[in-house]
Backbone as JSON, one array per atom type, in Angstrom:
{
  "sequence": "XXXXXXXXXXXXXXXXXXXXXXXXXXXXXXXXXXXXXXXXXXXXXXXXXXXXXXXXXXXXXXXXXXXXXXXXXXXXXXXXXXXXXXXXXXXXXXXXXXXXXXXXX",
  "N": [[-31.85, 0.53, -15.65], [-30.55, -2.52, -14.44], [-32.2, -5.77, -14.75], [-32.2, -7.58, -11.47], [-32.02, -9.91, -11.66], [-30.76, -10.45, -14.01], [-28.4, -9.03, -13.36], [-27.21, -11.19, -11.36], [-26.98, -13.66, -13.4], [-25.12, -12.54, -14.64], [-23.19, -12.64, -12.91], [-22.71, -15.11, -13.03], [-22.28, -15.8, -15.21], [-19.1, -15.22, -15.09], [-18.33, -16.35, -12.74], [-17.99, -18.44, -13.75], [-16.28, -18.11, -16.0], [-14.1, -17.2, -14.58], [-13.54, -19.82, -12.92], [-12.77, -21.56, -15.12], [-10.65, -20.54, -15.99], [-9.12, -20.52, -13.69], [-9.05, -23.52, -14.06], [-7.3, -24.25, -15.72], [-5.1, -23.46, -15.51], [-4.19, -24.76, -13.41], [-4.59, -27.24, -14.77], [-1.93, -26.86, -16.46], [-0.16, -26.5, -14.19], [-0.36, -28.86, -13.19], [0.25, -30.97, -15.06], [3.45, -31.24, -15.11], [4.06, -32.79, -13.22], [2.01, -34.81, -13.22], [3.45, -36.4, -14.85], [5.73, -37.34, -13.61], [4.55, -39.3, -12.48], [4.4, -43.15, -11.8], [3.14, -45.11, -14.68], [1.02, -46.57, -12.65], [0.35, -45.03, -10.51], [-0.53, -43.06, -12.05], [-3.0, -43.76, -12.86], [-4.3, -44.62, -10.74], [-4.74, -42.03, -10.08], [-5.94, -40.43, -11.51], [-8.72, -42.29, -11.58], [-9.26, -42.02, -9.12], [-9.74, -39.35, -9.58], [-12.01, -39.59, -11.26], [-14.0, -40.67, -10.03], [-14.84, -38.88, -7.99], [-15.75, -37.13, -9.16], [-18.33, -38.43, -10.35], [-19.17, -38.94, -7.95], [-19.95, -36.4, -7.21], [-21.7, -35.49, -9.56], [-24.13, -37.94, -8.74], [-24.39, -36.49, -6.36], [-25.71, -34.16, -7.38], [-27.93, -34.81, -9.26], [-29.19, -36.76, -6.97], [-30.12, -33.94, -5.0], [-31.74, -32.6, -6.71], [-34.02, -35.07, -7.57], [-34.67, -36.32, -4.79], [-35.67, -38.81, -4.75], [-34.95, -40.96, -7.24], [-32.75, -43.19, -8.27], [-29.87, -44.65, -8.15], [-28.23, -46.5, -9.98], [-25.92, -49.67, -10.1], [-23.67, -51.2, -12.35], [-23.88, -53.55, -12.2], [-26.23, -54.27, -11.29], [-27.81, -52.44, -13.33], [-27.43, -54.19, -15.57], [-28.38, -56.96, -14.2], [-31.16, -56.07, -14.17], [-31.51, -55.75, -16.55], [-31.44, -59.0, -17.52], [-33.32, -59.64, -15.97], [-35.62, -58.6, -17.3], [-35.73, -59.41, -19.39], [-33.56, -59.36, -21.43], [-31.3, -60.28, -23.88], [-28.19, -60.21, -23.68], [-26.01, -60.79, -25.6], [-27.36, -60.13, -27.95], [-26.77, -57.48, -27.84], [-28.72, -54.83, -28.08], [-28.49, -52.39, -27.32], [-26.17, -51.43, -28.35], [-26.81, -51.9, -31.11], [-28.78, -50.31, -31.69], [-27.86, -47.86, -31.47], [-25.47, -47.57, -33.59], [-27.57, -47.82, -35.67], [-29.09, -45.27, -35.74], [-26.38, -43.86, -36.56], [-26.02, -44.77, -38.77], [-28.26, -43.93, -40.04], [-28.2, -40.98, -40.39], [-25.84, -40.27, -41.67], [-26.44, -40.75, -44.4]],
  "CA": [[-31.49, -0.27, -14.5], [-30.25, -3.84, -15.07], [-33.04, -6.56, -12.85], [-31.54, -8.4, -9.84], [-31.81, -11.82, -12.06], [-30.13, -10.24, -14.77], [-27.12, -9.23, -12.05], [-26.57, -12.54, -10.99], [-26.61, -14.05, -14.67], [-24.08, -12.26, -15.25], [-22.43, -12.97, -11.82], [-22.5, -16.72, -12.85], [-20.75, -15.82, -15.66], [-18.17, -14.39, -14.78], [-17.59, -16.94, -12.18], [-17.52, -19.69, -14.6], [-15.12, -18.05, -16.19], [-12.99, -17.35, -14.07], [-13.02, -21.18, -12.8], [-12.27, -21.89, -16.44], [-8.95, -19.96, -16.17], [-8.55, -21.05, -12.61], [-8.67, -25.1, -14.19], [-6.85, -24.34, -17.38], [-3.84, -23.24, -14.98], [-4.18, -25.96, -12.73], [-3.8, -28.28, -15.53], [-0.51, -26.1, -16.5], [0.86, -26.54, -12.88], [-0.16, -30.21, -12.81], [1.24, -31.71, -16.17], [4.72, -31.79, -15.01], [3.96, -33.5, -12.22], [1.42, -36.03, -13.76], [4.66, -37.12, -15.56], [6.74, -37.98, -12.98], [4.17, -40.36, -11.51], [4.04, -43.96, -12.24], [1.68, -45.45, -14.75], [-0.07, -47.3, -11.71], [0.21, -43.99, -9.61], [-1.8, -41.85, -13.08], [-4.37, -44.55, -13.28], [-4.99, -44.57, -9.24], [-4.67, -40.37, -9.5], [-7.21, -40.5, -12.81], [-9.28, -42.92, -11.17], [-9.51, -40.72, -7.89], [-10.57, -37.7, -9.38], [-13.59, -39.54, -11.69], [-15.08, -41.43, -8.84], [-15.0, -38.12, -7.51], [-16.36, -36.18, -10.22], [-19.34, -39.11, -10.27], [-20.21, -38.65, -7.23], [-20.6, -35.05, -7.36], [-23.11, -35.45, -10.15], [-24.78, -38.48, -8.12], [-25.22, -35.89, -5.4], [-26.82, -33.21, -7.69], [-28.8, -35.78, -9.19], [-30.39, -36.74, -5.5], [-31.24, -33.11, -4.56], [-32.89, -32.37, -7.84], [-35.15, -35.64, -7.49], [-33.83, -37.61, -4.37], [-36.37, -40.22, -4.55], [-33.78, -41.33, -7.99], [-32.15, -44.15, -7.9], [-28.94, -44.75, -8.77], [-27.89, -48.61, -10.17], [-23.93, -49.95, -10.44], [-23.7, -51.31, -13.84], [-24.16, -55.24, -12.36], [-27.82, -53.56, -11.24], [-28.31, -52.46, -14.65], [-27.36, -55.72, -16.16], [-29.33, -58.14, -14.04], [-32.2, -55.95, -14.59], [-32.01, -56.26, -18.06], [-31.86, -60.2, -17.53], [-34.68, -59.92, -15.61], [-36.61, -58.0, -18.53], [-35.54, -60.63, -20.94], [-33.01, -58.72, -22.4], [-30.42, -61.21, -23.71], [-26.83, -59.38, -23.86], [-25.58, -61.22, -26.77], [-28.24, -59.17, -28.62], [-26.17, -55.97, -28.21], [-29.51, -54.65, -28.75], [-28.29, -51.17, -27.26], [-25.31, -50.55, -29.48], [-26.84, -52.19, -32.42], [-29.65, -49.14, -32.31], [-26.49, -47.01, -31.59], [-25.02, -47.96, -34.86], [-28.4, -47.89, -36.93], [-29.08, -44.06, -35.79], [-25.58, -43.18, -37.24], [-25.75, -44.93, -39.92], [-28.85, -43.09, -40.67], [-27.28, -39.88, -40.15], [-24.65, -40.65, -42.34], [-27.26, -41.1, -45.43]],
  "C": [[-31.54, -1.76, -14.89], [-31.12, -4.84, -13.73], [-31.9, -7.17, -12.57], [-31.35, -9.91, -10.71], [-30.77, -11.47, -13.36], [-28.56, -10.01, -14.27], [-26.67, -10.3, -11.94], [-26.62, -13.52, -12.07], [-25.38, -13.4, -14.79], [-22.23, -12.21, -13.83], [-21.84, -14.17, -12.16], [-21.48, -16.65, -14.32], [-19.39, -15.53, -16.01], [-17.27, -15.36, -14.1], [-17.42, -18.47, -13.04], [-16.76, -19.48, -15.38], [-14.24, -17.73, -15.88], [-12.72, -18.8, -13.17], [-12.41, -21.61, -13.73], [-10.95, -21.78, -16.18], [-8.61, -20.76, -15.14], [-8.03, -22.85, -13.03], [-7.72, -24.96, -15.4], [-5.41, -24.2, -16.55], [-3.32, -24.5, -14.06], [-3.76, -27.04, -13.2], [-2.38, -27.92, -15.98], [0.51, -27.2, -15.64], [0.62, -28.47, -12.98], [0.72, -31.15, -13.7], [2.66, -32.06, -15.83], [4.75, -32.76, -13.97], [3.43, -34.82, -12.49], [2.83, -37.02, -14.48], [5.32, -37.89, -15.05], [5.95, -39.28, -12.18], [4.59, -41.77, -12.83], [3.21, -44.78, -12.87], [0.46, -46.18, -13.97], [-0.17, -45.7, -10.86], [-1.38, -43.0, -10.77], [-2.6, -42.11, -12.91], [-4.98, -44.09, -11.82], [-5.31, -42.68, -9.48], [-6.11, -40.18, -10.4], [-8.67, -41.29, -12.03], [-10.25, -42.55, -9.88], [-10.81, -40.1, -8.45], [-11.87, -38.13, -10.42], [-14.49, -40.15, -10.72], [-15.52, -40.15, -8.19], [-15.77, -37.07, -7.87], [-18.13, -37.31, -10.24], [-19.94, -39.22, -9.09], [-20.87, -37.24, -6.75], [-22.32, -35.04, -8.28], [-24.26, -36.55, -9.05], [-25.27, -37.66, -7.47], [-25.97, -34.85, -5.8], [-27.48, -33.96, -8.53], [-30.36, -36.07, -7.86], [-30.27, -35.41, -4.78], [-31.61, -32.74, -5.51], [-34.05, -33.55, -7.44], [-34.13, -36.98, -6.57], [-34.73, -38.91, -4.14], [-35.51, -40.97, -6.18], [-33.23, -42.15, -7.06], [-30.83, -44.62, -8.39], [-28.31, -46.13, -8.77], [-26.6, -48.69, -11.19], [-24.56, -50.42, -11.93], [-24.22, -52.84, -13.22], [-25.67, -54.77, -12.18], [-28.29, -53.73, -12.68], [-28.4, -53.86, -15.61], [-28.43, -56.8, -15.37], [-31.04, -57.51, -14.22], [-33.05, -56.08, -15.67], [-32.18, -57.7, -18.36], [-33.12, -60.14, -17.42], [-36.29, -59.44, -16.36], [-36.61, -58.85, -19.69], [-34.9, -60.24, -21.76], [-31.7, -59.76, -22.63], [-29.02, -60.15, -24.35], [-26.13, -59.26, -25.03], [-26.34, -60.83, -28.1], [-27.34, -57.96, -28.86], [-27.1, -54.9, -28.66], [-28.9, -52.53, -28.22], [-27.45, -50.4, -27.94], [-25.97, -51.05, -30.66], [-28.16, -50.49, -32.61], [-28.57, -47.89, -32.31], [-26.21, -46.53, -33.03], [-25.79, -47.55, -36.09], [-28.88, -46.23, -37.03], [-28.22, -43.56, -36.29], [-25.22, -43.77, -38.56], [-27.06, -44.04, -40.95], [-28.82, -41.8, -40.91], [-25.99, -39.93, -41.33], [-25.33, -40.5, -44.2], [-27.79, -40.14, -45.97]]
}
């Protein structure tokens, strides 16, 4: 006998793959269409659907831990002023950089 958690593991994937197919077709059916728009129409249509996609995660984000806070990018930036982080440092891509260059070695 297969447990009840083992069931619905295998429920989930099942249904994740059949969303898979369901988006893989979707993109199909949409491509011809994406075409005919205007490059200001793609950008606004593109633009849409990640604001949209970001706030999905935002909202499973705040019910996992809704005391989380979520900060625009000017947030992030004046906070880092206010830490003494000077910009012109690049201090976040320069450790970027020094992890793949050690990787690389």
């Amino acid at each position: 006998m297969i447990p009840p958690i083992t069931k619905l593991l295998i429920k989930i994937e099942q249904l994740e793959w059949d969303l898979a197919e369901v988006k893989k077709e979707l993109e199909t059916l949409q491509a011809p269409f994406m075409k005919s728009l205007t490059p200001e129409e793609r950008l606004a249509a593109y633009s849409a659907r990640t604001r949209a996609q970001n706030e999905r995660r935002r909202s499973s984000r705040r019910k996992r831990d809704p005391e989380a806070q979520t900060l625009t990018a000017e947030e992030l930036q004046q906070l880092s002023l206010e830490e003494g982080i000077n910009p012109e440092d690049n201090l976040f891509s320069s450790a970027i950089i020094e992890e793949r260059e050690k990787r690389r070695e």
